[in-house]
Structures are given as structure tokens and as C-alpha cells.
C-alpha positions in Angstrom: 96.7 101.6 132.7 93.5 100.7 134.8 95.6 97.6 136.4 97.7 99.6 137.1 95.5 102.1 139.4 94.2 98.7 140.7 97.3 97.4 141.8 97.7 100.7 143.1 94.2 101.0 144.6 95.3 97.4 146.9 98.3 98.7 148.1 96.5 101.6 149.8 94.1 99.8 150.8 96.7 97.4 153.0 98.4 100.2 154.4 95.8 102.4 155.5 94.0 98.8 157.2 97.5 98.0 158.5 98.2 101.3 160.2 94.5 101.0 161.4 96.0 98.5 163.5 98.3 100.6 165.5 95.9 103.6 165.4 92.1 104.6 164.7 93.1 107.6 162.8 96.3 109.6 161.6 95.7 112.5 163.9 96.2 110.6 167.4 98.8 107.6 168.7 96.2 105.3 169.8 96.2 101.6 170.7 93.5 99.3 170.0 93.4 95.2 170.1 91.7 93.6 167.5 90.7 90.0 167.1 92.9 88.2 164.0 92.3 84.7 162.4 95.5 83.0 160.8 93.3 80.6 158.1 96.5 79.7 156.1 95.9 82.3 153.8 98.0 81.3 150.5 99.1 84.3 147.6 99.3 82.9 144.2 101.3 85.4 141.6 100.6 84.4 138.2 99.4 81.0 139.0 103.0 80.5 141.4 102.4 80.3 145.1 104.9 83.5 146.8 105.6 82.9 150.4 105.8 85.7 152.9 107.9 86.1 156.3 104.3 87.1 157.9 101.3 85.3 157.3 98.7 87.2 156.3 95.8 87.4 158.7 91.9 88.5 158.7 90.7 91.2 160.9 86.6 91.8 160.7 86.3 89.8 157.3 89.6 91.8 155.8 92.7 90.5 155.0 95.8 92.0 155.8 99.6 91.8 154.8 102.1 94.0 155.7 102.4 96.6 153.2 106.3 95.9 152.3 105.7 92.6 151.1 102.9 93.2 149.1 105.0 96.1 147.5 107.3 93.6 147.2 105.0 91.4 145.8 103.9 93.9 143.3 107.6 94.7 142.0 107.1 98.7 143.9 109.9 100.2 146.2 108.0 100.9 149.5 110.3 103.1 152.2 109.2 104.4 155.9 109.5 107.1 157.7 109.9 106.2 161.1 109.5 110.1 162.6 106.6 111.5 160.4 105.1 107.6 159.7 105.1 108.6 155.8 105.3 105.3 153.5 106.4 105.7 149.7 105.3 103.3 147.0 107.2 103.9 143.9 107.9 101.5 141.1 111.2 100.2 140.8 114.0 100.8 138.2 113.9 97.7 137.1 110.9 97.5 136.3 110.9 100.2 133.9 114.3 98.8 132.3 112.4 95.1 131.6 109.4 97.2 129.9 112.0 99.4 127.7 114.4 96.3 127.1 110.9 94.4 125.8 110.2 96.7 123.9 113.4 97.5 122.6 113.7 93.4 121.9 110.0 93.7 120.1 111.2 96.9 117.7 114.3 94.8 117.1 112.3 91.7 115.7 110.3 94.7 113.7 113.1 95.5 112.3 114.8 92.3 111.4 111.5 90.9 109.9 111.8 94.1 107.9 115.5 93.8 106.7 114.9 90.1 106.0 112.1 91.2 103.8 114.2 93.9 101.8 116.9 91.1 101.1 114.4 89.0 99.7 113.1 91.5 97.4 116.5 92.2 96.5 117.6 88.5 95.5 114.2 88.4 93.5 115.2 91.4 91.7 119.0 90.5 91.1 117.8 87.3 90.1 115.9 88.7 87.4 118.4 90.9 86.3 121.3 89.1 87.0 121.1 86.9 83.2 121.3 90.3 81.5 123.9 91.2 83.1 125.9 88.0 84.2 129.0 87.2 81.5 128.2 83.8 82.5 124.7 83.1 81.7 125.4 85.2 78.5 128.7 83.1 77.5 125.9 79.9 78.0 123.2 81.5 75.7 125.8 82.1 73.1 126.8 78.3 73.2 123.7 77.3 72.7 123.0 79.5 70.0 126.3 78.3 68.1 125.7 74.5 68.8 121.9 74.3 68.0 121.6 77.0 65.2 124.8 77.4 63.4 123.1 76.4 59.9 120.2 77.7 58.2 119.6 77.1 54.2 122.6 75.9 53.7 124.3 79.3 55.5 126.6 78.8 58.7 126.2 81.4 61.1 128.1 82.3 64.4 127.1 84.1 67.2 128.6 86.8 69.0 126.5 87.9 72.2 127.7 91.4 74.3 125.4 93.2 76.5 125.4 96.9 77.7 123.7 97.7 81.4 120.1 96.1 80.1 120.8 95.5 76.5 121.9 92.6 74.7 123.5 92.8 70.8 123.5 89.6 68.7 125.9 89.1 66.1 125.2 86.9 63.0 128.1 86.2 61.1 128.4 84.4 58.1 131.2 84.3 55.3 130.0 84.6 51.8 133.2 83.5 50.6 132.1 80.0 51.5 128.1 80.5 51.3 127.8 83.3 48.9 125.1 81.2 46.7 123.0 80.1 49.3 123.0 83.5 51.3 121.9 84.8 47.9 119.2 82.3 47.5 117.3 83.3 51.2 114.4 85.6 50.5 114.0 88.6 53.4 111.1 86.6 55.0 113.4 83.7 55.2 116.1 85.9 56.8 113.6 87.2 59.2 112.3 84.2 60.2 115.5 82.6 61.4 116.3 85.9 63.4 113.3 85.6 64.9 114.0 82.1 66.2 117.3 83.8 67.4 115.7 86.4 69.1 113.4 84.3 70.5 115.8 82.2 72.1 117.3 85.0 74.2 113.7 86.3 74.7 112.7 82.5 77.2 116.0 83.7 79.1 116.9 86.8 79.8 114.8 90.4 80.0 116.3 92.7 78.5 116.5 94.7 74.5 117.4 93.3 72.1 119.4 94.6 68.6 121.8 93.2 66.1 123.3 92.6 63.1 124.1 89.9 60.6 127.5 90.5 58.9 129.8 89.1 56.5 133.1 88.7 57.6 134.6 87.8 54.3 134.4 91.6 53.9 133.4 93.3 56.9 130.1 93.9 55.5 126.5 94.5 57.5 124.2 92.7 55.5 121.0 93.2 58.2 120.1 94.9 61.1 117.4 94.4 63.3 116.2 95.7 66.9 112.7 94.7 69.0 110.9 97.7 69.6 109.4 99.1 72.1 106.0 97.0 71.5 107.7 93.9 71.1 107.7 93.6 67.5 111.1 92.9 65.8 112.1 95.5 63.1 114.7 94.3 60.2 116.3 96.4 57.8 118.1 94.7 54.9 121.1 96.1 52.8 120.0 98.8 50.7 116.8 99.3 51.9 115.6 102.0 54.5 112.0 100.1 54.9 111.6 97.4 57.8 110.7 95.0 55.3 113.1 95.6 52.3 110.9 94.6 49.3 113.4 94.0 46.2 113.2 94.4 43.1 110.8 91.5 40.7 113.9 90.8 38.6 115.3 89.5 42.3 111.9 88.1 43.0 112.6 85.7 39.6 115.7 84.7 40.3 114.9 83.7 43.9 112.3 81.9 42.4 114.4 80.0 39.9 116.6 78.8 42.7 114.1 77.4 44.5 111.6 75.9 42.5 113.2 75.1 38.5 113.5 71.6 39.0 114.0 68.7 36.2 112.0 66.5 39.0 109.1 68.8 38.3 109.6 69.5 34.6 110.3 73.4 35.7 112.4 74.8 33.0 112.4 78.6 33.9 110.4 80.9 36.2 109.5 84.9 34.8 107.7 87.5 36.6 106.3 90.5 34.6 103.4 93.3 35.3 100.8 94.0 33.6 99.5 97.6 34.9 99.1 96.9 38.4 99.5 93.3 38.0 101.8 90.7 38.6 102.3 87.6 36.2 103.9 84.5 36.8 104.8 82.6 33.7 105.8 79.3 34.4 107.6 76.9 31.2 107.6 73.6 31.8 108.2 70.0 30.1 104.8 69.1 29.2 105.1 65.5 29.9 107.0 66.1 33.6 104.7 68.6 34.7 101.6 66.7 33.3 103.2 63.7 35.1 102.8 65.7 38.5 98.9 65.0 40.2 96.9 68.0 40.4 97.6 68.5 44.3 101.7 68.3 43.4 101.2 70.9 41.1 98.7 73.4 42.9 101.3 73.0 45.9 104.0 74.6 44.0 102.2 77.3 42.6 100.9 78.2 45.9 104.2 78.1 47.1 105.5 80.8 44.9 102.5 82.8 45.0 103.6 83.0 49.6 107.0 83.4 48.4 105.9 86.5 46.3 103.9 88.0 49.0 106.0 87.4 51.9 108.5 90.2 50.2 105.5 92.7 50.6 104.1 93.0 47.0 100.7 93.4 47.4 99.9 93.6 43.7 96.8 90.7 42.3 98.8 87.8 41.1 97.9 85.9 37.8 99.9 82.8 36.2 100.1 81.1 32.8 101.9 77.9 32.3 103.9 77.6 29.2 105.5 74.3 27.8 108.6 76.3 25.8 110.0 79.7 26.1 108.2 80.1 22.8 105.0 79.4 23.6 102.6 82.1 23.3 99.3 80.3 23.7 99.6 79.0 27.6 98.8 75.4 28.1 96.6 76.9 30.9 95.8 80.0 33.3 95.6 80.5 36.8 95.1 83.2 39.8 94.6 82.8 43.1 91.8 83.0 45.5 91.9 85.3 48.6 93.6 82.7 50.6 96.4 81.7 48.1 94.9 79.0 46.7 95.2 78.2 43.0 91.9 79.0 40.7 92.3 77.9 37.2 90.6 79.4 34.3 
């Protein structure tokens, strides 16, 4: 605004000092000569010389222009009033449209920046949402799934993947027709350690809940359900049981581990769990010569290995052992329990 009243201030100046030529005041018509020097005065207007019909010209150490061309010169209108000798100065339309159209031109950029900023975001967020929700990316986790985890223990599992807005459902289908005897030899923390590698998996690539179901389709039976809370810790529920953790029974407990560990390789005959008031006994019969044939570390190893089995199904009871060389036996060839870490301490 202050260059403004500047320029402003100039261009009164010139004309008051250019009608001072004609006359030595503006209430009589007088005529006055006056001495001018022509020094080849040059106007530069943002660094670009301007030329001028009239040269400019110094009169008592002033310099003078006619006032239309430095109106001109300064982008103002300037009319005359040859009866009353009135001259206007006022800015030109033009002038005002370049200001408005500049700014108009600088909002526009604003606003451009702005929208280009939005769509950004936007891709970012699609992006991130788009594997939930794309058939395609889900079609491509469930082929992965099928090619690289199709067998567990001995059990073949496919994979059905569906998702709902940001929710994903895994099926887990198995036929027990075909894999009845192994399904039945997978302990629950077996079971939910496999459907936590599923889970997992779909975890590294897409965000979203997760649930599902393991099924038999032999006979169109849920065997387990599972879900990731809200916490991120992934809840299973196992036929028959309203827990998350579905301890069974210690009758099941001994025949899981019969099928795992009686082996004629170890001299294992038969594996027996019992309780003895709050207690949990784990009577081991053997082939003496087999099982003395094992070293001490082959031996402690698969004791401790029942004793994780055992707790990994949630009992919690103190565990004890005896190891018996016939199912007659009643004098153990020795005792055992187990320290707070699981490992074996003999008596």
C-alpha cells in the first residue's frame, strides 16, 4: 500500500511542476519562460529502458515528464479537461483484472496442491485396505496357504478364505474318513499351534479380523473354532469344550500319549496316567534291556517330553513318574518328578 501512495505521491508531483509551466498558480492564466536542460535523461521500469515521445527535461534541478506518459508509465488512466484544466489519475481496469486473475491462478495452485494431497492419502488408505477387501489378493493368500501348508501330522487340510467388509474367515477342512487316526492323535496345543501359523500367515498380509473354523467334511462336522480378539491374542475352542483351551479328559491324555511315545525302538510298552489326590502319575512300563539300552540324556528327553505334552493341555496338577519293567510290576525300577522347569529329578 505505501508504493502505492508513492507512486501516487510522483504523479502529483509532475503535474502540479508541469502545469507550473504554463502558470504560477491555479487561480490566474499566466505565462512564464523558464530555462530547461535536455541531459538525455533515460527511464528504466523494472530494470527495461521505456521510451517516451517527449524527452524529459530539468527545470531548476527538477525533472519533468509530461504527466500522461508517466501515467502511462505507471499503468493509471490519466484524462483532461481542456475547459476547467481538471486531470484524472485513476488505475486502469486492467490492472485490477491481472491482480484478481493472479490471484485467482495462486488460489488455484492452493487448491490443486490440496486435491493432489487428498488423492494421495486416499491411495495410501485403499492401499491398505484394498488386500482385505480385493478377491484377488485373497484368492493368492488362499493358494499359498493350500500349496505350503496342506499337511500337518500326517492330516491334509484345505483352505477356504471369504472375507466380509474388514473381516476375513478361514476354513480348515480335513476329512477324517481318510485321516481319522492321525487327526485323533493331535493334542489341542498341537492343533493350536498349526492355526496359529495359519493365522499368522494372513496376519504379514492383510489387516483385518480374523475367525474360523476347522471342519470335517466327511460329515459336516465343526471340530474347532477359533477367532483373534480384540487384544491380539487368538482364542480356540475345541469340540465339546466351552473353555479356550479345551483340557480333556487324562484317559485321552494316555492315549495321546501311547500314540506318540510307545515305541519298540525305545523299549516303551504302555503309557498310564493316574492321580493320587491332587497329583498326577505317570507310570511308564518298559523292556528293561531297551530302555536300559537308551543313555541317560535319551531317556530324560522323553520323559520331559511327556511331562510338556501333559501341561500344554492345561493340567496344572505336580507331576510324578515311576518306571515299571511289566505291567505287573509293583516295585518301580525307579522314580522321578520334575523340577520347576520340566526337567527330570530322579529319586
Amino acid at each position: 500500500m505505501k508504493r502505492n501512495y508513492k507512486k501516487l505521491a510522483v504523479v502529483i508531483a509532475i503535474m502540479i511542476l508541469t502545469l507550473s509551466m504554463a502558470s504560477t498558480g491555479f487561480a490566474a492564466n499566466t505565462m512564464k519562460t523558464l530555462q530547461a536542460y535536455y541531459r538525455n535523461i533515460t527511464i528504466f521500469r523494472n530494470g527495461a529502458q521505456v521510451s517516451f515521445e517527449n524527452e524529459p527535461f530539468i527545470v531548476n534541478d527538477r525533472t519533468y515528464l509530461p504527466v500522461r506518459e508517466m501515467s502511462q508509465l505507471l499503468g493509471k488512466n490519466v484524462t483532461f479537461n481542456p475547459q476547467t484544466y481538471r486531470i484524472d489519475i485513476a488505475d486502469t481496469s486492467d490492472a485490477n483484472t491481472v491482480a484478481m486473475q493472479t490471484k485467482l491462478v495462486q488460489q488455484e495452485i492452493t487448491i490443486k496442491n490440496l486435491e493432489d494431497k487428498v488423492k494421495s492419502l486416499e491411495a495410501e488408505l485403499a492401499k491398505k485396505t484394498s488386500k482385505t477387501l480385493s478377491k484377488d489378493t485373497l484368492a493368492t493368500m488362499e493358494k499359498h496357504l493350500n500349496r505350503n501348508f496342506d499337511e500337518y501330522r500326517n492330516v491334509e487340510f484345505e483352505y477356504d478364505l471369504s472375507s466380509n467388509k474388514n473381516k476375513i474367515t478361514v476354513g480348515m477342512l480335513i476329512d477324517l474318513d481318510e485321516d481319522y487316526s492321525a487327526w485323533n492323535k493331535l493334542t489341542n496345543s498341537q492343533i493350536k499351534s498349526h492355526i496359529q501359523d495359519i493365522v499368522g500367515e494372513i496376519e504379514d498380509e492383510f489387516d483385518a479380523d480374523i475367525e474360523g473354523y476347522i471342519e470335517d467334511i466327511s460329515w459336516d462336522d465343526e471340530l474347532v473354532t477359533f477367532y483373534v480378539n480384540s487384544k491380539g491374542t487368538l482364542i480356540v475352542e475345541y469340540e465339546g469344550s466351552s473353555s479356550s483351551t479345551g483340557k480333556i479328559t487324562l484317559t485321552k491324555m494316555a492315549s495321546l500319549l501311547n500314540s506318540e511315545y510307545k515305541s519298540t525302538s525305545d523299549g516303551i510298552t504302555s503309557v498310564k496316567l493316574r492321580t493320587v489326590k491332587n497329583d498326577i502319575y505317570i507310570d511308564v512300563y518298559v523292556t528293561s534291556k531297551t530302555w536300559k539300552a537308551l543313555d541317560y540324556d535319551e531317556q530324560d528327553g522323553i520323559l520331559e517330553a511327556m511331562y510338556d505334552d501333559i501341561r500344554d493341555e492345561d493340567f496344572t496338577e505336580t507331576i510324578y513318574g515311576n518306571i515299571f519293567t511289566s505291567s505287573t510290576s509293583t516295585k518301580p525300577l525307579y522314580t522321578f518328578g520334575f523340577d520347576k522347569n520340566g526337567y527330570v529329578v530322579f529319586d
